[in-house]
BALUM-813232 format. One record per residue (C-alpha): residue in one letter; x, y, z. Coordinates in steps of 0.02 Angstrom, whole numbers, padded with zeros to 5 digits, always signed. Layout:
% BALUM-813232
AXYZ ...
END
This chain:
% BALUM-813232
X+01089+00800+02641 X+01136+00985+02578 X+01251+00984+02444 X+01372+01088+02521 X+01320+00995+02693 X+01414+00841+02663 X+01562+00870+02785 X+01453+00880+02915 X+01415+00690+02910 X+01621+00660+02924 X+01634+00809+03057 X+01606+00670+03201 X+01752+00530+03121 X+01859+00697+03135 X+01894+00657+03330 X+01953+00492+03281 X+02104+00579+03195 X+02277+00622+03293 X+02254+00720+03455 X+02308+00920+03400 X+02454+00889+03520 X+02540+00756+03429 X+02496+00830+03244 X+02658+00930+03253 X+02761+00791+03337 X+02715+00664+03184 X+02808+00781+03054 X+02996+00787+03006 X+03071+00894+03108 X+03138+01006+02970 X+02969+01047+02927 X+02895+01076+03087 X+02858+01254+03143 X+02949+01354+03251 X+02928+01357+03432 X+02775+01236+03435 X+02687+01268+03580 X+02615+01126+03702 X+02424+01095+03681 X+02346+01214+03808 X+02166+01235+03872 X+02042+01306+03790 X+01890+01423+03841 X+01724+01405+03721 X+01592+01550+03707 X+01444+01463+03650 X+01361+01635+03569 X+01396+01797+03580 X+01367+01931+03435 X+01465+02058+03333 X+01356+02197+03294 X+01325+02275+03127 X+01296+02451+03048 X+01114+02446+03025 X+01070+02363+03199 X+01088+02162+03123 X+01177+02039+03259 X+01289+01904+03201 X+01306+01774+03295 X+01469+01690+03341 X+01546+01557+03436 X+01718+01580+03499 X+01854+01455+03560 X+02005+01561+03648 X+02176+01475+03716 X+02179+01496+03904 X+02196+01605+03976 X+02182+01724+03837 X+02204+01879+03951 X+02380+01815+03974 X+02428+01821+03781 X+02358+01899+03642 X+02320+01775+03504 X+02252+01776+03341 X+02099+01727+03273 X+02041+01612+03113 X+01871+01663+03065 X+01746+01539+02963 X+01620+01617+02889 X+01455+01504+02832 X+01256+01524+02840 X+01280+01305+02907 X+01202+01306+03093 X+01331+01312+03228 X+01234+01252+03368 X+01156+01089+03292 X+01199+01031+03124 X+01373+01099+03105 X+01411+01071+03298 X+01553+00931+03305 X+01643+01012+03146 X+01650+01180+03259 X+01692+01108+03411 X+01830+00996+03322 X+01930+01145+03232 X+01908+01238+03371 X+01979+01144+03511 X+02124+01094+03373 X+02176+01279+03338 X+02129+01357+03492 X+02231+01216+03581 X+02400+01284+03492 X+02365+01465+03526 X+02240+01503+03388 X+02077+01582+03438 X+01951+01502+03321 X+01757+01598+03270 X+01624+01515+03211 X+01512+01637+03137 X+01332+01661+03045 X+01270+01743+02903 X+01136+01862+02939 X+00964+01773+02952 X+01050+01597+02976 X+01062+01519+03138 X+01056+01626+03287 X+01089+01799+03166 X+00973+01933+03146 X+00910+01997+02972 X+00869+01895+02838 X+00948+01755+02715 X+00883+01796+02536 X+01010+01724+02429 X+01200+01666+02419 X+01343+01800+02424 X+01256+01982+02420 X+01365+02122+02452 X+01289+02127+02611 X+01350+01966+02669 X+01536+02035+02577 X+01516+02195+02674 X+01475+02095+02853 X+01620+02016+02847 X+01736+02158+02839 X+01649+02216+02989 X+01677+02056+03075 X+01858+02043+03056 X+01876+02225+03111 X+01780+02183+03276 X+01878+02020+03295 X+02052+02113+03285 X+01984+02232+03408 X+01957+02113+03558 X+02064+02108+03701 X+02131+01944+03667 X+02160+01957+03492 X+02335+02009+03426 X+02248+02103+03281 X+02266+01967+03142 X+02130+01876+03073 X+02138+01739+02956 X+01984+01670+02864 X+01954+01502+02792 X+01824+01386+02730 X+01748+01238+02632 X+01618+01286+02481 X+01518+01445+02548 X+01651+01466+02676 X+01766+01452+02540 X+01688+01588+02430 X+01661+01709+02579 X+01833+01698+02640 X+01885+01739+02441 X+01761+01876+02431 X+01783+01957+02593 X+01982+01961+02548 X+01941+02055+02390 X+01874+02186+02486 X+02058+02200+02594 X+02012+02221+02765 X+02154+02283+02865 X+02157+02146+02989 X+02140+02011+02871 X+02330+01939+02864 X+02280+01779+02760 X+02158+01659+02695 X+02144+01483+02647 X+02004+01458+02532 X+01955+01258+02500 X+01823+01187+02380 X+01770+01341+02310 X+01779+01463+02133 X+01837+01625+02093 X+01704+01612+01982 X+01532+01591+01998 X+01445+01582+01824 X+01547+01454+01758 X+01628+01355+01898 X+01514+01336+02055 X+01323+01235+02040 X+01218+01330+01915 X+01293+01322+01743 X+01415+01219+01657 X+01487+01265+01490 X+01325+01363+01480 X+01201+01250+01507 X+01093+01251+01665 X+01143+01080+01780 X+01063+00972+01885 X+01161+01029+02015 X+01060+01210+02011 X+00927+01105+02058 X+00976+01007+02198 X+01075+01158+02261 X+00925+01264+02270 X+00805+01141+02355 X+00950+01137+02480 X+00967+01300+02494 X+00787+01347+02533 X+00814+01241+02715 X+00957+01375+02723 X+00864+01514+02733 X+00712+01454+02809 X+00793+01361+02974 X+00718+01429+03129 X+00823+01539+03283 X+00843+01436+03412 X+00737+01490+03553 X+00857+01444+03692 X+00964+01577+03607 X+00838+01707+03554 X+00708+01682+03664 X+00519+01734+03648 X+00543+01818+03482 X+00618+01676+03375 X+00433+01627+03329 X+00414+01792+03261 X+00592+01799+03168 X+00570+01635+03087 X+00405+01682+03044 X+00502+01817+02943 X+00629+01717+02883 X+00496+01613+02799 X+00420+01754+02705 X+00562+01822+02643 X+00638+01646+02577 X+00614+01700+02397 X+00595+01558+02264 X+00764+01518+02238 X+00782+01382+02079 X+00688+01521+01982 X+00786+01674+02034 X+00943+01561+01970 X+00868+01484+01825 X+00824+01671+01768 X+00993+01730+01749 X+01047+01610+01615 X+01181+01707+01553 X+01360+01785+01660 X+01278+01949+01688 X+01307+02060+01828 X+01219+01961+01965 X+01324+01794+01952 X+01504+01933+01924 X+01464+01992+02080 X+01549+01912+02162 X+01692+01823+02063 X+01845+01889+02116 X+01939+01805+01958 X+01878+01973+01888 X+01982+02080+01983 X+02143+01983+02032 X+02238+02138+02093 X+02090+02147+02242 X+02158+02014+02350 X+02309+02073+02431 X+02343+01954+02576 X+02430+01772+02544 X+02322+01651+02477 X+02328+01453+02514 X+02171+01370+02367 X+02135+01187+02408 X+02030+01078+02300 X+01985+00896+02250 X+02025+00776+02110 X+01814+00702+02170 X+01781+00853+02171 X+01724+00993+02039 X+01787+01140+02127 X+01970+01130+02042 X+01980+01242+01914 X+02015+01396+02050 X+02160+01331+02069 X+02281+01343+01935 X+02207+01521+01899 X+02206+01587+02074 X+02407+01528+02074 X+02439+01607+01914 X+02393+01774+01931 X+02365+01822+02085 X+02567+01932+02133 X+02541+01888+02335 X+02637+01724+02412 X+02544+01572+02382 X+02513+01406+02387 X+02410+01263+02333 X+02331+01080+02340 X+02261+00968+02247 X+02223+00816+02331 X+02121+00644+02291 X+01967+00669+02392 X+01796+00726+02370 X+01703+00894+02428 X+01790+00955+02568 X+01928+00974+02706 X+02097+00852+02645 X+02041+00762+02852 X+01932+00668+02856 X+01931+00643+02684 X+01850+00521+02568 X+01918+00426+02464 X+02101+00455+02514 X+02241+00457+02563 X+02184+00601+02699 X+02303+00704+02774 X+02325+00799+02930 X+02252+00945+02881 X+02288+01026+03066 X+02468+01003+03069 X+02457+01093+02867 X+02348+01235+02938 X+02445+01283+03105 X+02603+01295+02979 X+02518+01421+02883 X+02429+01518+03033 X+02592+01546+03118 X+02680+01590+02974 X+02558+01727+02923 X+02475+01772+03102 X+02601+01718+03211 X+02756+01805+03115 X+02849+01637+03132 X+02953+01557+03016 X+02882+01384+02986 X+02942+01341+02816 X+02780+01321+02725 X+02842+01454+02592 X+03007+01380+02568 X+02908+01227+02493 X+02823+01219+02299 X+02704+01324+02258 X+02588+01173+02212 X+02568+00987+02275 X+02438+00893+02189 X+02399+00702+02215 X+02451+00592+02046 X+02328+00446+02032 X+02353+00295+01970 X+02172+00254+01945 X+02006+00341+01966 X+01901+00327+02113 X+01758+00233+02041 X+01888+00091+01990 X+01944+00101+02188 X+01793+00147+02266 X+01758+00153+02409 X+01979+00134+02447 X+02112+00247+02454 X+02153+00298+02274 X+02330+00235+02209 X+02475+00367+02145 X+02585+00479+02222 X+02617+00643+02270 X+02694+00777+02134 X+02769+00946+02163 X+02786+01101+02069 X+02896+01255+02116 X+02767+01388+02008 X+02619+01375+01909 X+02607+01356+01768 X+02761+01263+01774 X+02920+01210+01646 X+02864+01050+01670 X+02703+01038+01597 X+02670+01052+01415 X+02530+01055+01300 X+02530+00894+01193 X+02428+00921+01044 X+02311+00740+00982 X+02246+00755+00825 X+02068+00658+00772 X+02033+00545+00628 X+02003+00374+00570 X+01932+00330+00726 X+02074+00362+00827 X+02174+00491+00901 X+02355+00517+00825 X+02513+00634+00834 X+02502+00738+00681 X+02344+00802+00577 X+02225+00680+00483 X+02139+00704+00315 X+01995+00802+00286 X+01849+00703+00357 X+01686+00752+00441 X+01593+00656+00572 X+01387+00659+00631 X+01344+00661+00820 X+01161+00664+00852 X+01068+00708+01021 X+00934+00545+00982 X+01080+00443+01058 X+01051+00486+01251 X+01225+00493+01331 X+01274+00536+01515 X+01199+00400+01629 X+01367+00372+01666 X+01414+00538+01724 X+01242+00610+01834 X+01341+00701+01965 X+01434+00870+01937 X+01475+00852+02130 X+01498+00668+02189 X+01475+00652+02377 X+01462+00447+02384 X+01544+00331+02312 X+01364+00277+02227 X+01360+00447+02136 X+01533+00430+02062 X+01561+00407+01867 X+01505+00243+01825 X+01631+00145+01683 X+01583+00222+01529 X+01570+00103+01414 X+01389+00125+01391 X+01392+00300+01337 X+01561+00297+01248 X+01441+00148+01132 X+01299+00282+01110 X+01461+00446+01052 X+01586+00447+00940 X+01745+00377+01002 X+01940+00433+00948 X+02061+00318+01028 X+02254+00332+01043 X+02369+00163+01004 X+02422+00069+01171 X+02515+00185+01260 X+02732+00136+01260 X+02762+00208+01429 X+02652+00298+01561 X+02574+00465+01520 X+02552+00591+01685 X+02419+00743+01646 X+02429+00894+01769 X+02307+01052+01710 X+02172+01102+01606 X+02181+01033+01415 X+02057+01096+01273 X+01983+01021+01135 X+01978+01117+00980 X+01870+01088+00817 X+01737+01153+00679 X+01562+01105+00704 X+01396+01127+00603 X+01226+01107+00696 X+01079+01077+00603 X+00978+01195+00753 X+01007+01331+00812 X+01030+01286+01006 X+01168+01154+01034 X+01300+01074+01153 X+01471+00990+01117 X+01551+00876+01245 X+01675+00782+01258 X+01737+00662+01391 X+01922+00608+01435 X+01941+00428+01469 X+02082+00307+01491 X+02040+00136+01421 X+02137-00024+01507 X+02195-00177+01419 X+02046-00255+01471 X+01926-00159+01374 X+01857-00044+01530 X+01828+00125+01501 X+01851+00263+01664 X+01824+00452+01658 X+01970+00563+01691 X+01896+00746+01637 X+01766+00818+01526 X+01704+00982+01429 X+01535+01035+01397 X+01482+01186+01293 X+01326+01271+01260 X+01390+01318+01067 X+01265+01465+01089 X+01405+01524+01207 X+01525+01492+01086 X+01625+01672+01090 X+01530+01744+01288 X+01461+01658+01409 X+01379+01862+01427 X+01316+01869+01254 X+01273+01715+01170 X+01233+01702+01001 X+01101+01581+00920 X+01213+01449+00782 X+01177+01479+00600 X+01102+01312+00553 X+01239+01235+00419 X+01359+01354+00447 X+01512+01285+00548 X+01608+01364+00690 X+01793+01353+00759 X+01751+01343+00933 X+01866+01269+01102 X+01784+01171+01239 X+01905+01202+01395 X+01931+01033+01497 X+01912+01043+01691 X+02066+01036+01761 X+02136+00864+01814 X+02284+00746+01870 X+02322+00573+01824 X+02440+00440+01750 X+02386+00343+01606 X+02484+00180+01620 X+02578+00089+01478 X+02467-00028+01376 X+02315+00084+01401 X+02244+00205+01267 X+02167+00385+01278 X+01995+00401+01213 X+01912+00568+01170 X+01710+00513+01167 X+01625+00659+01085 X+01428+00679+01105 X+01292+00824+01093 X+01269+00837+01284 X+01280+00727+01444 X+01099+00708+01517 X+01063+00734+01650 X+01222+00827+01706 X+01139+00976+01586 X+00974+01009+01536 X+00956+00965+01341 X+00927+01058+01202 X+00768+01105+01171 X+00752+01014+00993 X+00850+00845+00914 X+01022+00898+00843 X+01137+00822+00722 X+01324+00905+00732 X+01439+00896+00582 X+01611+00892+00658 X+01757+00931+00540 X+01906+00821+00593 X+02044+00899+00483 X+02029+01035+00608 X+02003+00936+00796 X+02132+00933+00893 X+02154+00884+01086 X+02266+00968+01193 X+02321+00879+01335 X+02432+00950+01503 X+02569+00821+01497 X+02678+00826+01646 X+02865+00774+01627 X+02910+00721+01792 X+03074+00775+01894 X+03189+00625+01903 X+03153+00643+02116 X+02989+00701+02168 X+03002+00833+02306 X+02938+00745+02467 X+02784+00790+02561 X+02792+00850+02721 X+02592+00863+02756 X+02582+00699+02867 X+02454+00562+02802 X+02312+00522+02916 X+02197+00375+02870 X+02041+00407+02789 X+01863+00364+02891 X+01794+00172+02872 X+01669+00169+02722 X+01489+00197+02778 X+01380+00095+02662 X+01237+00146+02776 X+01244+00335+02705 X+01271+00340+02567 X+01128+00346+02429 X+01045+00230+02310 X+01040+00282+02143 X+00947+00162+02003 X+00927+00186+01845 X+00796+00157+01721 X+00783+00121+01528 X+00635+00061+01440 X+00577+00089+01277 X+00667+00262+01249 X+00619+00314+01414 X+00750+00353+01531 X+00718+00365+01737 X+00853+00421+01856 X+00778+00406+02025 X+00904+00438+02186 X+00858+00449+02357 X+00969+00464+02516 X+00935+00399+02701 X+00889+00501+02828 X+01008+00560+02944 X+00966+00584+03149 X+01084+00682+03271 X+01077+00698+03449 X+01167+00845+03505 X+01149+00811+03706 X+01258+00985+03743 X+01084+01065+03689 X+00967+00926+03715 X+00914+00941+03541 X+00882+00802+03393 X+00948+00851+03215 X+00875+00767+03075 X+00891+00777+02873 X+00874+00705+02697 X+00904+00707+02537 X+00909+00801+02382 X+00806+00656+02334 X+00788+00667+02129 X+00658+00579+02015 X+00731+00627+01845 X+00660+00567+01673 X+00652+00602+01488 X+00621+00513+01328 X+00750+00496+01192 X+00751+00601+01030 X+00625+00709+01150 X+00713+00848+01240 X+00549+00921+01293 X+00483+00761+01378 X+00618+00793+01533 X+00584+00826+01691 X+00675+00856+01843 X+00618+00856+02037 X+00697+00869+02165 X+00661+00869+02386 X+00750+00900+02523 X+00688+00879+02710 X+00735+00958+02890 X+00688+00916+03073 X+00747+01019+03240 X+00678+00965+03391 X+00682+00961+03581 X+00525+00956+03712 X+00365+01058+03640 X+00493+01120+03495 X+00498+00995+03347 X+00515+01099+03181 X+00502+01004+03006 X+00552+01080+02850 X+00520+01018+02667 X+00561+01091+02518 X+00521+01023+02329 X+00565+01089+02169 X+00500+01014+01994 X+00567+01095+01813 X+00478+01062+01662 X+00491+01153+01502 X+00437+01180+01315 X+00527+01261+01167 X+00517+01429+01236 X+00500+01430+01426 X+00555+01345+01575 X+00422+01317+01720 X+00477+01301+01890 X+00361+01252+02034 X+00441+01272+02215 X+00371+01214+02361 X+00429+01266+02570 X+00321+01187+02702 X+00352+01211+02865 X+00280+01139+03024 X+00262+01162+03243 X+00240+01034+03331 X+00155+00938+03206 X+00027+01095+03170 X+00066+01189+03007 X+00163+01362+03008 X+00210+01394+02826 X+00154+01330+02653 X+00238+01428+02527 X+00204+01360+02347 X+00278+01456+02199 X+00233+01430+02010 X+00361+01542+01886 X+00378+01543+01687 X+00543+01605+01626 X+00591+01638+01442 X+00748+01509+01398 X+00885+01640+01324 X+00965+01494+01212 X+00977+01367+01358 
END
């Protein structure tokens, strides 16, 4: 399963959701738009191209209201390399039959070299693929039954193309709603975090090799598509390395990031994220400083759309969308801007106490962010435990020999078997701070920071810390962490190596996060080196010296309004828990040596409107390392892909394995590709790259 794939698997459980006609109808009627029209038919294009400047096709899929020769409509554009004939097929044909049905033309289109497009797929979010997309929307807004707005929107890649394509303000682009996705890409999407290279990168780019390698389908390209996916093949480049080698923000992971130009995106903005998921911290940031109208959500659920969504509540996303199409491409008046700038779920819990249920907690509103309501609470360390004012001068030692993190493997969780785990095992193996029983419930809304002086005894280090609510009974849950690479210390551009001894006032921001800590429960900051295998370690043992008369823990504590604003987004139900998919993840200690091994089942799709069989697994990992021996780890990763119909069955593998030593990383990348059982492509790649204080 790709990373950024998993929707597809809940695509399907989307058609058990309300019918589009009865979306609106479920609302209060002072929040339903204006004028809503009845559902209407709807005429699919199954492909047709847009061409582009230097002769590449991209192909597209359309779904028009009918007869769209009667009324000009306008058109929602999602933009994402995903196949739209085969494996993203029931998520296309659901959104668009639900938008095109209410008078929204809906297109479904490719990156160049994915799917049915011409050209080539060498890596994630080029200028080219930027510069595509303006042409797309132009060509869109041209069409005879287009009114001449576009909208754009997507979920992780789709979300980053619809927030890079804004930046470059094409004229026909009227507004975008950008879900599960960054603003920027060094720090905040699956490559880095705080600095330090994840397992995410990893599992991403085995992934992401099936990507660029799948095949045209020949029903669609005919004769040639041997010949272009023999291409395709060659030009897949060895992606884990070509990541792994820019270890530092430079200029290929700012392209890109449009949190670096904020004044670029010129067309209203709606950012959705999830309290599951890691894609958050756009949020807050993309509401604060952007100066055009717009909104945002933060809801309970995991990587992707707020229906179907896991673990819930779900909304109805449709009836949210249409509401924010008409207003912006429509020129109606539906309300949707009347309403607080940001709605975020409250929970009561975490999802791994829940899973796999609905979370419990509420909905909260807020009229701006940052908002009056939320203040920085300041939680001073000492003596153990975590108090309002400042402690005495004490120091404390956190060594790396203490493994900690098998309670936190996932940066993205996309099963209820990857979630945190309780964290009482690691929080035994850090050093723990806790606050006295809490009097009265405590809600957090925002990013907080934790703020000390630290001594390493290497040069090449990580701090991390890990926000968890204890209960009265003694269980420990995560609500947010922090992780910095202290080489990064003052630049994630320009890291510095640590003066052994010397100590440094340094700030490790907190992801951003909701949640009520009830009365009787305590807050514990659990402070450790680094969280294996969520980061690769250190290269050598550390000891840290922390200085406690200077750490401090700010916390986003949210006063709340003595009547929460109400939320008008109807609730759907979230889809019936799946045991079947999700994956098994065991892991292994013995004698210092650690194993995390996790493999998911294979998925198989029939797709009878093309008489073809979709298959898939993984990213299967086999991780391992030995304590108090940071250059014992090792990290592999596979990922698998079938297409097939009568004297066409395609198989894709790809495997990735990182090793490394006190000075380099080796990365050994494997593609493999097969016809009809008879090999086509075996594509093994062996690269050495120089750590830069990773």
């Amino acid at each position: 399963m790709r990373r950024r794939d998993i929707i597809k698997s809940a695509a399907g459980l989307a058609m058990a959701g309300a019918p589009p006609s009865r979306l609106l109808a479920q609302a209060d009627s002072r929040t339903r738009p204006a004028a809503s029209p009845d559902t209407g038919p709807v005429k699919m294009i199954e492909t047709s191209s847009i061409p582009m400047p230097d002769g590449v096709r991209l192909a597209v899929q359309l779904w028009l209201p009918a007869p769209s020769d009667v009324r000009p409509a306008p058109v929602v554009l999602e933009y994402i390399p995903y196949r739209k004939r085969d494996g993203y097929r029931a998520y296309g044909m659901y959104w668009g039959e639900t938008l095109a049905s209410q008078g929204i033309a809906y297109a479904r289109l490719e990156t160049r070299g994915s799917g049915d497009s011409t050209g080539l797929l060498q890596d994630e979010y080029l200028p080219r693929e930027h510069e595509d997309a303006a042409v797309a929307i132009a060509w869109l807004a041209a069409q005879p039954w287009c009114n001449g707005a576009v909208g754009m929107r997507g979920v992780s890649w789709g979300g980053f193309s619809t927030l890079q394509a804004a930046a470059l303000r094409p004229p026909a682009l009227r507004a975008i709603m950008p879900i599960s996705a960054s603003d920027m890409r060094y720090t905040d999407d699956a490559h880095y975090v705080g600095g330090a290279f994840a397992l995410t990168g990893l599992k991403w780019a085995t992934s992401m090799k099936l990507v660029m390698a799948g095949p045209p389908d020949p029903m669609v390209t005919g004769e040639a598509w041997k010949e272009e996916w023999r291409a395709r093949l060659a030009a897949t480049p060895p992606i884990a390395a070509r990541w792994l080698s820019h270890q530092t923000n430079d200029a290929y992971w700012r392209q890109g990031s449009v949190a670096l130009a904020w004044d670029a995106i010129q067309c209203p903005v709606y950012v959705v994220g999830g309290l599951v998921d890691s894609y958050g911290n756009e949020i807050p940031r993309l509401l604060a400083n952007l100066q055009v109208p717009r909104k945002g959500l933060y809801g309970p659920w995991q990587h992707g759309y707020p229906s179907p969504a896991t673990p819930g509540p779900a909304l109805d996303w449709a009836y949210e969308e249409l509401r924010w199409w008409r207003q912006w491409l429509m020129g109606e008046e539906t309300g949707i801007m009347a309403e607080p700038m940001l709605r975020a779920y409250m929970p009561d819990a975490t999802a791994a106490q829940v899973s796999p249920g609905p979370i419990p907690g509420h909905w909260v509103a807020e009229a701006q962010w940052p908002s009056d309501r939320v203040r920085s609470r300041a939680f001073y360390l000492g003596d153990g435990g975590l108090h309002d004012h400042p402690q005495g001068g004490a120091t404390a030692h956190c060594a790396s020999t203490a493994l900690v993190g098998l309670g936190k493997v996932e940066w993205v969780p996309f099963a209820p078997t990857e979630l945190p785990r309780e964290q009482s095992p690691d929080d035994a193996r850090s050093l723990t701070f806790d606050s006295a029983p809490l009097p009265g419930r405590i809600e957090l809304l925002g990013a907080g920071a934790f703020k000390i002086r630290v001594a390493a005894d290497r040069p090449l280090a990580h701090l991390a810390l890990r926000l968890c609510e204890v209960t009265p009974a003694g269980k420990s849950w995560l609500i947010t962490y922090g992780l910095l690479n202290l080489t990064h210390r003052t630049s994630h551009e320009t890291p510095t190596p640590l003066e052994p001894g010397h100590a440094y006032e340094v700030t490790v921001p907190l992801n951003f996060t909701a949640h009520a800590f009830a009365a009787g429960s305590r807050i514990r900051a659990a402070i450790s080196e680094s969280l294996w295998p969520l980061v690769w370690p250190s290269p050598e043992p550390v000891t840290l010296t922390l200085d406690l008369a200077s750490a401090r823990l700010d916390l986003p504590v949210r006063t709340p309004p003595p009547v929460e604003a109400p939320m008008p987004i109807p609730l759907a139900p979230p889809p019936p828990p799946d045991p079947k998919s999700w994956p098994d993840m065991r892991i292994t200690e013995e004698d210092g040596q650690v194993r995390v091994v996790e493999v998911w089942p294979p998925s198989v799709n029939l797709i009878a409107a093309i008489a073809e069989t979709h298959s898939g697994s993984g990213p299967d990992i086999d991780l391992s390392m030995t304590e108090a021996e940071p250059l014992t780890c090792r990290w592999r990763a596979s990922s698998n892909a079938g297409f097939s119909r009568p004297g066409w069955v395609i198989a894709l593998k790809s495997e990735v394995a990182i090793s490394a030593d006190t000075r380099d990383f080796t990365v050994e990348e494997r593609l493999t590709a097969t016809l009809n059982g008879e090999v086509f492509a075996d594509m093994p790649a062996t690269t050495r790259i120089r750590r830069e204080m990773i």
